[in-house]
MARPA-431344 format. One line per 3 residues: number of its first residue (from 0); for each residue x, y, z of N, C-alpha, C, O, CB. Coordinates in nm, 2 decimals. Glycine has a CB too. Layout:
NUM	X,Y,Z,X,Y,Z,X,Y,Z,X,Y,Z,X,Y,Z ~ ...
This chain:
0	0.09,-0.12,0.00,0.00,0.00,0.00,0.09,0.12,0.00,0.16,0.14,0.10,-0.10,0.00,0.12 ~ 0.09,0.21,-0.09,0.15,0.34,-0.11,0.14,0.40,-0.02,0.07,0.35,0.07,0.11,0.42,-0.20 ~ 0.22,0.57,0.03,0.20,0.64,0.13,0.10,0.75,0.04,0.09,0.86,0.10,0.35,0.68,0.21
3	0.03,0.74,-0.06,-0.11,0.84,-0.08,-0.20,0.83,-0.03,-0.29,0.89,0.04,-0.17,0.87,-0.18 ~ -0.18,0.66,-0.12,-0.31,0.55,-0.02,-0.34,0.57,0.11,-0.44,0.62,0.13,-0.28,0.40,-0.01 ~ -0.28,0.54,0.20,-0.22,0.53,0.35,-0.32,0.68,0.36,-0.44,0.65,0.41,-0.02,0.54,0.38
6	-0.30,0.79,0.34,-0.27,0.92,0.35,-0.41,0.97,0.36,-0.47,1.04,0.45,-0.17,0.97,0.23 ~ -0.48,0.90,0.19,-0.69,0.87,0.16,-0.75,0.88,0.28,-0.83,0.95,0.34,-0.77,0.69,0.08 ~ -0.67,0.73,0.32,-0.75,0.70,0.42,-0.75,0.69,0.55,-0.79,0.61,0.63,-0.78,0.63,0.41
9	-0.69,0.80,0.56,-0.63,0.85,0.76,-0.77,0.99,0.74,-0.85,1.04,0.82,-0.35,0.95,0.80 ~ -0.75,1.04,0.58,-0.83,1.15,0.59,-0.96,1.15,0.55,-1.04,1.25,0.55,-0.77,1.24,0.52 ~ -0.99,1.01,0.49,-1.13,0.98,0.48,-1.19,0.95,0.63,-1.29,1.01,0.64,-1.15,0.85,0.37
12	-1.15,0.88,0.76,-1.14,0.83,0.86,-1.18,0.98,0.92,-1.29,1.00,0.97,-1.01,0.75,0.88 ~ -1.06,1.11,0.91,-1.08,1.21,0.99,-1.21,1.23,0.95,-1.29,1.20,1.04,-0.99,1.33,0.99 ~ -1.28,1.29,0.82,-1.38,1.31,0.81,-1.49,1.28,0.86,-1.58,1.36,0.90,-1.39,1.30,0.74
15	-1.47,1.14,0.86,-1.58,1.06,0.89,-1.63,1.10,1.05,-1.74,1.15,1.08,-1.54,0.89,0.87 ~ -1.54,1.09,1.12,-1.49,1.12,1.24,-1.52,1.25,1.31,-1.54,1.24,1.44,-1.37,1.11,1.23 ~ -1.52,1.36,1.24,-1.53,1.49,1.24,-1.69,1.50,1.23,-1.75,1.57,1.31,-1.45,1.56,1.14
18	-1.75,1.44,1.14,-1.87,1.45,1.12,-1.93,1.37,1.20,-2.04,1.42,1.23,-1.91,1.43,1.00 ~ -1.91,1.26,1.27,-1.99,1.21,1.37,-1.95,1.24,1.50,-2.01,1.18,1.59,-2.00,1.07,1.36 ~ -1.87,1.34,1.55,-1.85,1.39,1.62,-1.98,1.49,1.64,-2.08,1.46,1.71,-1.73,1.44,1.59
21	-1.96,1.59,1.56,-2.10,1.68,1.55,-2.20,1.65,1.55,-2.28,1.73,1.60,-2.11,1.74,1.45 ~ -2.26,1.51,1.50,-2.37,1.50,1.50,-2.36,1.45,1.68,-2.45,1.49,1.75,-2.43,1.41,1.37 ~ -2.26,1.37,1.74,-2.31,1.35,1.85,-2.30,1.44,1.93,-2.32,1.42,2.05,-2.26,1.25,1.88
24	-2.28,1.58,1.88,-2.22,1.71,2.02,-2.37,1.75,1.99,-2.43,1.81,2.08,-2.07,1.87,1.99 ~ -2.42,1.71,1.87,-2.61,1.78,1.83,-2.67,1.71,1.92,-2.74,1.77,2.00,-2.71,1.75,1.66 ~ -2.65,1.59,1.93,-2.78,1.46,2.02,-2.75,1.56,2.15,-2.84,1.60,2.22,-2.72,1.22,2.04
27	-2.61,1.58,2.19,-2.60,1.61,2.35,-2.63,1.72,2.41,-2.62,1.74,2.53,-2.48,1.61,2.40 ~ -2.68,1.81,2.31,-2.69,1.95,2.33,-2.83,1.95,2.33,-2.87,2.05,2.38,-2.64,2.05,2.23 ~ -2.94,1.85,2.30,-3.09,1.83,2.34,-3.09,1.74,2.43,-3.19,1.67,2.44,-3.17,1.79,2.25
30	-3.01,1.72,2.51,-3.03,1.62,2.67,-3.07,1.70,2.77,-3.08,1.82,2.75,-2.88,1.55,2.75 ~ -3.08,1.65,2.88,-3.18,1.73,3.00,-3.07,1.83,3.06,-3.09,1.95,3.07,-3.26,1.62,3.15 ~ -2.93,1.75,3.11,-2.86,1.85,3.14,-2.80,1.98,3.04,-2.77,2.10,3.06,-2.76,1.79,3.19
33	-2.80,1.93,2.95,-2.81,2.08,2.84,-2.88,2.17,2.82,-2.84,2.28,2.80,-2.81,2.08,2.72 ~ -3.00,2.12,2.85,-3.11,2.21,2.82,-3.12,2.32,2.95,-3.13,2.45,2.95,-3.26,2.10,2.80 ~ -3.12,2.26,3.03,-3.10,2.34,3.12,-2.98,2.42,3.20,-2.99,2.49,3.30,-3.15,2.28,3.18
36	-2.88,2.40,3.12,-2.75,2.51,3.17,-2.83,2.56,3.05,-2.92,2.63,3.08,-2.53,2.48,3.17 ~ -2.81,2.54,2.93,-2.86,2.65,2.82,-2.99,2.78,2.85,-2.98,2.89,2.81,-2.93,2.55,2.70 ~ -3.09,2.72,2.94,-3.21,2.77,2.98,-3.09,2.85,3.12,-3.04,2.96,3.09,-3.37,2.62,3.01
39	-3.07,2.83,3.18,-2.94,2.91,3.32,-2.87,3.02,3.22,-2.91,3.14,3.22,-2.78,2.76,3.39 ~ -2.76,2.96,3.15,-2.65,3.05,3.19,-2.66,3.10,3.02,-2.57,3.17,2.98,-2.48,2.96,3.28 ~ -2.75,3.06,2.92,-2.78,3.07,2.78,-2.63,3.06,2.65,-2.59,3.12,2.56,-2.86,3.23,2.78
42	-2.60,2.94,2.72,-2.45,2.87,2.63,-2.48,2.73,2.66,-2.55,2.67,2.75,-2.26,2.92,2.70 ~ -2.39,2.70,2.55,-2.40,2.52,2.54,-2.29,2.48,2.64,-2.21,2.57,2.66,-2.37,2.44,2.36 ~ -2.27,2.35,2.71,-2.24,2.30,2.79,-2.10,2.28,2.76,-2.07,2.25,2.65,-2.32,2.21,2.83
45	-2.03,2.30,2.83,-1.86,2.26,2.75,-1.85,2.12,2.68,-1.79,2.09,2.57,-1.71,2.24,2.89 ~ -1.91,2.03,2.75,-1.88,1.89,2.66,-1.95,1.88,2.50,-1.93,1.81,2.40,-1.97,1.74,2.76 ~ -2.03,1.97,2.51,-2.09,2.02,2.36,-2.03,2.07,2.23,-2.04,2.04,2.11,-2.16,2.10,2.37
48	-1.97,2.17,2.33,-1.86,2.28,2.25,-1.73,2.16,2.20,-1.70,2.14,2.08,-1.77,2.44,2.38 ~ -1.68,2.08,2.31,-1.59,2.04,2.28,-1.61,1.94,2.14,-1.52,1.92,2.05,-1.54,1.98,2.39 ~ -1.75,1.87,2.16,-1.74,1.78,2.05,-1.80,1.86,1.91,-1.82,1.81,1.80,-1.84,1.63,2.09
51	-1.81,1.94,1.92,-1.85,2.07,1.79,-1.69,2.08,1.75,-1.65,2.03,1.64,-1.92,2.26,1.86 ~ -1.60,2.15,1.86,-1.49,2.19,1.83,-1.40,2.10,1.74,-1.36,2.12,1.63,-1.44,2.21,1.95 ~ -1.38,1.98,1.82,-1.32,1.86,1.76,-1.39,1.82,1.65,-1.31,1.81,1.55,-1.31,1.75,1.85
54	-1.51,1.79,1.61,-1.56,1.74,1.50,-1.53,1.83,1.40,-1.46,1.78,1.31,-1.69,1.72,1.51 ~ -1.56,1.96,1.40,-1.48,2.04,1.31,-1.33,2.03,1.26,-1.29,2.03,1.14,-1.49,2.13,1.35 ~ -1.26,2.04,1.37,-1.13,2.09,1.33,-1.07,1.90,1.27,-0.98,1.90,1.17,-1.04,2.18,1.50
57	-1.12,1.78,1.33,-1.10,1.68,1.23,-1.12,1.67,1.11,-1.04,1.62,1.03,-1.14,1.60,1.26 ~ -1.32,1.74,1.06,-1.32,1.74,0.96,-1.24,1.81,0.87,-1.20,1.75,0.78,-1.42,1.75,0.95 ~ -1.22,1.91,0.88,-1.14,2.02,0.80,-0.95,1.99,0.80,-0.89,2.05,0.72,-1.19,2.20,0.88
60	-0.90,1.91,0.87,-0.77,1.82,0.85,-0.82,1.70,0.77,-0.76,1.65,0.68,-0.71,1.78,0.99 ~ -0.92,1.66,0.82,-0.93,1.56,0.67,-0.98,1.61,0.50,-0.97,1.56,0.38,-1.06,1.44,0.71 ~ -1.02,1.70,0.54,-1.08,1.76,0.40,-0.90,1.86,0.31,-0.84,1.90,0.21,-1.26,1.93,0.47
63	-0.90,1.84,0.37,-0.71,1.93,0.40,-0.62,1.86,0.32,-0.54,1.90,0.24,-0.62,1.91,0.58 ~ -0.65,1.72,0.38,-0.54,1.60,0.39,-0.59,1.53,0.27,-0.50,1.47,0.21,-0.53,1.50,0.54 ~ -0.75,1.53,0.21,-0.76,1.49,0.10,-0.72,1.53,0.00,-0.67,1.47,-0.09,-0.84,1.48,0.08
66	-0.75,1.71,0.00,-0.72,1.75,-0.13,-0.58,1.76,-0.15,-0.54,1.77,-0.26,-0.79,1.89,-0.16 ~ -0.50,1.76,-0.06,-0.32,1.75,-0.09,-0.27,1.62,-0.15,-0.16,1.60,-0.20,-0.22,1.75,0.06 ~ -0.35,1.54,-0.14,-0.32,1.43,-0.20,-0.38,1.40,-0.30,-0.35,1.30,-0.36,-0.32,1.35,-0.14
């Protein structure tokens, strides 16, 4: 297996990764304890942000890492 190959699919992987990240920071941000710091202090809960944060910044290194190759 080549090192481009190799390369596809570390960055098809981040993608993938990045994006189910997000969707799971979406499910957590409609749970009871979210709803209610949201309804309190009117921000999403840090463990939310974080999986927003990360899901992004994986997706966009894999989207990165595709088109360089």
């Amino acid at each position: 297996m080549g090192s481009k190959t190799t390369m596809k699919i570390i960055s098809i992987v981040l993608i993938v990764l990045g994006l189910g990240l997000a969707v799971w920071g979406d499910q957590l941000s409609g749970s009871v304890e979210s709803e209610i710091t949201q309804a309190i202090t009117g921000a999403d809960t840090d463990k939310v942000m974080t999986y927003y944060i990360t899901g992004a910044v994986s997706f966009f290194v894999g989207i990165f890492l595709f088109s360089k190759n």
